[in-house]
N, C-alpha and C positions, 0 to 999 in steps of 0.2 A: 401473602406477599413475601417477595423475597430480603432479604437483610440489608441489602443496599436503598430500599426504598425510604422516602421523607418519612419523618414522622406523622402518626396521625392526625395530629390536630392541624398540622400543615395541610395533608391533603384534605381533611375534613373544609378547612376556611376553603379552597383551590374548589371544591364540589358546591359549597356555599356560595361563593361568588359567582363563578360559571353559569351556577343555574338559576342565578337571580339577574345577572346580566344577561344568559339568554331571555328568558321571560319576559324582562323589562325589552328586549326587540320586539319579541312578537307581539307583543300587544301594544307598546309602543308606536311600533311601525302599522299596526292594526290601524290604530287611533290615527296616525297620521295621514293613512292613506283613506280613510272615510272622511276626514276633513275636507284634503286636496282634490278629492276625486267622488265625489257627491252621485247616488247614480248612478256607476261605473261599477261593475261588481267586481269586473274580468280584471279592471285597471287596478283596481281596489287590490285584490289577487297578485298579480304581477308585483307591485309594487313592495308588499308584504313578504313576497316569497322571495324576493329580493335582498330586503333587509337581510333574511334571516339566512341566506345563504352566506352573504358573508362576513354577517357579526357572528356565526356558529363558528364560521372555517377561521376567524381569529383566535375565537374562544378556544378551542381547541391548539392551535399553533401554541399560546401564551400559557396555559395551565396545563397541556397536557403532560410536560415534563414532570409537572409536581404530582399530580391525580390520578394521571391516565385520562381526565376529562371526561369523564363518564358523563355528568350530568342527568342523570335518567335510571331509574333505580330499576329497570330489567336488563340492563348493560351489567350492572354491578352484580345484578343476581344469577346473570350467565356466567360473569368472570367466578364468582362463588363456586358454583357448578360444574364449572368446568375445573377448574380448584382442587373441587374435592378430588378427582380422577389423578392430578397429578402433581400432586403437593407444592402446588402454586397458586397464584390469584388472590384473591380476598380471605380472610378467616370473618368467620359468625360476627364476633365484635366488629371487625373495621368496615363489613355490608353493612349492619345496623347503625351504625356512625355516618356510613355513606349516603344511606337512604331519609335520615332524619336531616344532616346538614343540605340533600337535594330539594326534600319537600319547602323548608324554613325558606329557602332561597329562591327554590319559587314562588312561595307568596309574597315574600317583599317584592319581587320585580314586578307584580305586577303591582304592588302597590308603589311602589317608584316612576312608575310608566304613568299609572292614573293622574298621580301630584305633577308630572313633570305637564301635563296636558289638561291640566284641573279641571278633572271628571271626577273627580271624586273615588273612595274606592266602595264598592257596593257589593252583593251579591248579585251574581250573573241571572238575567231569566232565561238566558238561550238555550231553548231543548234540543239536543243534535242525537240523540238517541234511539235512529233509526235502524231495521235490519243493514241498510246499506253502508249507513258511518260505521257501524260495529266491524263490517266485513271488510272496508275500510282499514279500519285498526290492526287487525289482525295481518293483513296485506303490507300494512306499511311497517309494524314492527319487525315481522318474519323476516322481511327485509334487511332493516337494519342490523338488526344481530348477525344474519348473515356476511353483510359486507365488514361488519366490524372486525369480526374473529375470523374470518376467512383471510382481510390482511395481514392477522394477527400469525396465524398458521402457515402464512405465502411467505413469511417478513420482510411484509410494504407496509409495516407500520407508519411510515413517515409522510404516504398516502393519505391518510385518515384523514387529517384535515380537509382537503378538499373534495373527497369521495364523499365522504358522511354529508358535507355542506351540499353536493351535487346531488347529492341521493332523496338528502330530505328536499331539498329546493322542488326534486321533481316531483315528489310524492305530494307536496300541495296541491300539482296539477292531478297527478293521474289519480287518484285513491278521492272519494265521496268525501271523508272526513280532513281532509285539506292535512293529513298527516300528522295529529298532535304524537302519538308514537313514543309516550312518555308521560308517565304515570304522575309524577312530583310537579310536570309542567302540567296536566290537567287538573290536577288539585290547584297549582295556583292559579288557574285562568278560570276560575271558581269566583276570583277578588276581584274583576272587571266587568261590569253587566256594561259592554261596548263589544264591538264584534267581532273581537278573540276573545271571547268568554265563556263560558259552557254554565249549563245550570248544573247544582250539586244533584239534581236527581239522572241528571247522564252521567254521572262518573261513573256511579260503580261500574257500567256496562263498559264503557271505556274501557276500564283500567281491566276487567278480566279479557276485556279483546286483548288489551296489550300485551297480556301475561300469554292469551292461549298463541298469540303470535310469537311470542320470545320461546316457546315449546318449540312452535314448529321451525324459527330461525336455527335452535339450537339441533335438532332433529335434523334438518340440511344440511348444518355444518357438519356433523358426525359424519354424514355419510359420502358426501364431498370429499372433507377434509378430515381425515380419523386422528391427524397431530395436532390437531388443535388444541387438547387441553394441555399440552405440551407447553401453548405458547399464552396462557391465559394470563399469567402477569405483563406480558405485553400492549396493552387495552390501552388506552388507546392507542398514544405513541408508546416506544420503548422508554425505559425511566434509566437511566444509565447512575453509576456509582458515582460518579463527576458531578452529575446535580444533586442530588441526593445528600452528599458531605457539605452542600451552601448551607 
């Protein structure tokens, strides 16, 4: 990161909230929409993909100044990566802070989301662990990475909000695994046996689709966009020296 950026424990709490107030949508809005809408899978769908598009594209508007708004610990580990190349982005320490304050924050949310809907919070049984949700995974993170750091590289940084919220909103429809595309939010959708909730024995497959997906977003960006690691402290929005000194 570069010297004008918040302190860490700032952005750490900015990664903490983010990603426990996204969570608490998704399966909030999960939970809600299986109430109101009994039956209805597609309605159920819509409605969820809804929420989440634009309590993401807030989340994102309100914390990205402080974070970057990563929320998602294969964002943080591309900004790393790409980092090392051009002595920007994240260092070793402020990834492992980022990725520890993302997971913490998604499990509360869903434990926030269960209490607010008193379900209780339980282990998940839902097996989603097929060839197809894996390929899925892989499909909708390659994605993401890509449009992240490609605005970041383009600098339409101040896009991101609503692209990343458009992006993911679609990939609930078009990708089998309904886009979880986030490794800290699949660990906590582990805390809701309701229908965003995954069982612990799908994660690990998950989370390596996620990974072998954030390879191949970063693989595209390279080759697309070869200034990208140029612009990797840029992630999400740019963080300017004016907020930074609050």
């Amino acid at each position: 990161m570069t010297s004008n950026q918040p302190p860490l424990w700032r952005r750490a709490v900015a990664e903490l909230l983010g990603t426990c107030l996204l969570v608490t949508i998704v399966v909030g809005s999960g939970i809600a929409a299986q109430q109101l809408s009994p039956g209805d899978v597609g309605l159920q769908l819509l409605q969820n993909s809804t929420a989440t598009v634009l309590g993401l594209t807030v989340l994102i508007l309100v914390l990205g100044p402080v974070s970057g708004a990563h929320f998602n610990p294969v964002v943080s580990l591309a900004d790393w990566i790409l980092g090392r190349r051009s002595g920007a982005g994240l260092t070793l320490p402020e990834l492992g802070t980022y990725v520890v304050a993302q997971i913490v924050g998604a499990v509360s949310g869903s434990v926030v989301a269960n209490a607010m809907f008193e379900v209780g919070t339980s282990i998940s049984a839902k097996e989603r662990a097929t060839t197809g949700h894996l390929l899925g995974e892989v499909v909708a993170t390659a994605g993401l990475i890509l449009l992240i750091f490609a605005l970041a590289a383009t600098e339409r940084g101040v896009l991101a909000a609503p692209a990343v919220g458009a992006y993911i909103g679609a990939a609930y429809w078009f990708t089998s695994s309904t886009s979880f595309a986030n490794p800290a939010v699949t660990v906590g959708r582990i805390f809701t046996d309701t229908v965003a909730g995954i069982a612990p024995a799908s994660v690990p497959g998950f989370v390596l689709a996620q990974l072998i997906g954030a390879a191949v977003g970063l693989g595209l960006l390279l080759i697309l966009f070869p200034s990208a690691p140029r612009t990797a402290y840029d992630v999400v929005l740019p963080r300017s020296s004016e907020t930074a000194s609050r």
